[in-house]
N, C-alpha and C positions, 0 to 999 in steps of 0.2 A: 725349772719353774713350772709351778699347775698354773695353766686358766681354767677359772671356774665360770662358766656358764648358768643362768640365770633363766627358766623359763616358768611360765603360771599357767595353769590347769584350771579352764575356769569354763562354768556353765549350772545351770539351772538345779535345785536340790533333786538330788536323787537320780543323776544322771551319770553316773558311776565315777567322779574323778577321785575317789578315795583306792576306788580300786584299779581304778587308772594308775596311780601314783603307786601304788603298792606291787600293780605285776609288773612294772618296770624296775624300780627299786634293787640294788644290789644289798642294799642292806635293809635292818627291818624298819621300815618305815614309821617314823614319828605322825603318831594322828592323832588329831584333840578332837577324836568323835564321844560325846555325852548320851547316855539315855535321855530318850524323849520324853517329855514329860506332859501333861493335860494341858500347862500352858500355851505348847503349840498345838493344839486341839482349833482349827478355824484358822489359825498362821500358816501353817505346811500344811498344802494340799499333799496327801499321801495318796491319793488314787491312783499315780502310774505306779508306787510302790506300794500295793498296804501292808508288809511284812516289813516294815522295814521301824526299827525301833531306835534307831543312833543316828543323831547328825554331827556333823562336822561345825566345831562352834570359833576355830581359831583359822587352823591350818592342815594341812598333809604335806610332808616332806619327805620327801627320797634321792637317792643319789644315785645314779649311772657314770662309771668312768667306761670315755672311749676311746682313751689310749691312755699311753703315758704321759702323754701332758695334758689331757683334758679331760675335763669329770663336769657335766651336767649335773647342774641341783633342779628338781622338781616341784612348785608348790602350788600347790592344790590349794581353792577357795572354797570357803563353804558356799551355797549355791542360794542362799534367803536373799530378797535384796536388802534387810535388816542389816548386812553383812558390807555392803558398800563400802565402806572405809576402810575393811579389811582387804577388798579388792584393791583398791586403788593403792594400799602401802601392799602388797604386795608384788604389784607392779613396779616397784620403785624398782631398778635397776635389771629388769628382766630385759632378754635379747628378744623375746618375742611370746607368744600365749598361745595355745592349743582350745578351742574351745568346743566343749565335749555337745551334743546333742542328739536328743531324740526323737524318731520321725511321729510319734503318737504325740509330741509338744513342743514344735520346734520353735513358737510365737516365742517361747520362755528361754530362747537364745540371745533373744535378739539384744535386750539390754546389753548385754557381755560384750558383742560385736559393736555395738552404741561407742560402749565405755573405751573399749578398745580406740574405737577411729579417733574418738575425742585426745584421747593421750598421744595418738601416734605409734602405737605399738602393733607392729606387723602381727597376722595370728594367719591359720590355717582351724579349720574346722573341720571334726572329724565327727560323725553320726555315730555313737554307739549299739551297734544291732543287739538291741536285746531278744531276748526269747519270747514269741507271739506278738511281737511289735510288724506294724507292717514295712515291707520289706520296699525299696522304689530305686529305679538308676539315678546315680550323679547327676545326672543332667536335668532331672526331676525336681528333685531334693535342691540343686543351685536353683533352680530356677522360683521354685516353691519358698528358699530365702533369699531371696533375691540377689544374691552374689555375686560382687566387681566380677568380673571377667579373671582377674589376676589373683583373688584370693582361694589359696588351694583347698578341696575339698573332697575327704575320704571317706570310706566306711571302716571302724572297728566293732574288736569283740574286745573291751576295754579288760576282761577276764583272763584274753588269752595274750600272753607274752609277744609272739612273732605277729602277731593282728595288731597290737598297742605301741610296738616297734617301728611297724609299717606307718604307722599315723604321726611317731613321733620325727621319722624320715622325712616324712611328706610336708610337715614345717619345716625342719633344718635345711631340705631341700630351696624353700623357697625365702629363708632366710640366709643362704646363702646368693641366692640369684639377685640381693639385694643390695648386695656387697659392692663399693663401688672397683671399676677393674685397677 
């Protein structure tokens, strides 16, 4: 028998969990990204990304098996808070949430981390290093979002596989230490 695993990828638009969900992904990842359209013209701030022409209007889904009995599902939120409801059934039966952030806008986490305590859903937050973002220690970055002491917090390159694996360790790690003995 599989258990399937249940976790959400959640944070602020344009803060890479499509490509999160995607360099993890064994297979090729279902994404209901749409061209942008004028509409979001004054909706989506694009200034951390201004090349960027596709948002994610549903979901991102990928799968990881990491054995033979278990296989992690991945889903990705779109990151609008227009999107809320999608958050929240998302979250229905996930073991816990990952949530993506960037140190040029990390204020635009914090909802996610909100929604999160409200539901009860254990999360780890992982920084996304993007390219010419400024760069700060852990202890920085916890401190600057004011971080429980026990909620864990990493740096990725949500691009690079062994970077986005590390991140995704760094919750299972501590959604295992959750576990009653």
């Amino acid at each position: 028998m599989v258990t399937a695993l249940k976790i959400a990828v959640l944070g602020p638009f344009a803060v890479g969990k499509t490509t999160f969900v995607g360099t993890l992904s064994e297979i090729p990842p279902l994404r209901t990204e749409e061209v942008m359209t004028r509409a979001s013209v004054g909706v989506d701030d694009l200034a951390a990304a201004p090349g960027k022409t596709t948002t994610t209007v549903a979901l991102d889904f990928g799968r990881l098996t990491l054995d033979e009995q278990t296989v992690l599902y991945l889903f990705g939120a779109p990151g609008q808070g227009r999107f809320e409801q999608v958050w929240k059934d998302l979250l229905t039966g996930a073991l816990g949430a990952l949530v993506l952030a960037d140190t040029r806008r990390l204020e635009e986490s914090y909802s996610f981390m909100d929604l999160l305590e409200r539901y009860g859903i254990p999360y780890a937050v992982a920084v996304n290093e993007f390219d010419h973002a400024p760069r700060h220690e852990a202890d920085a970055l916890r401190a600057a979002m004011d971080l429980d002491e026990q909620t864990p917090l990493t740096l990725c390159d949500a691009r690079d596989r062994a970077s986005s694996t590390r991140a995704l360790i760094t919750l299972t790690e501590y959604l295992l230490s959750l576990e009653p003995a």
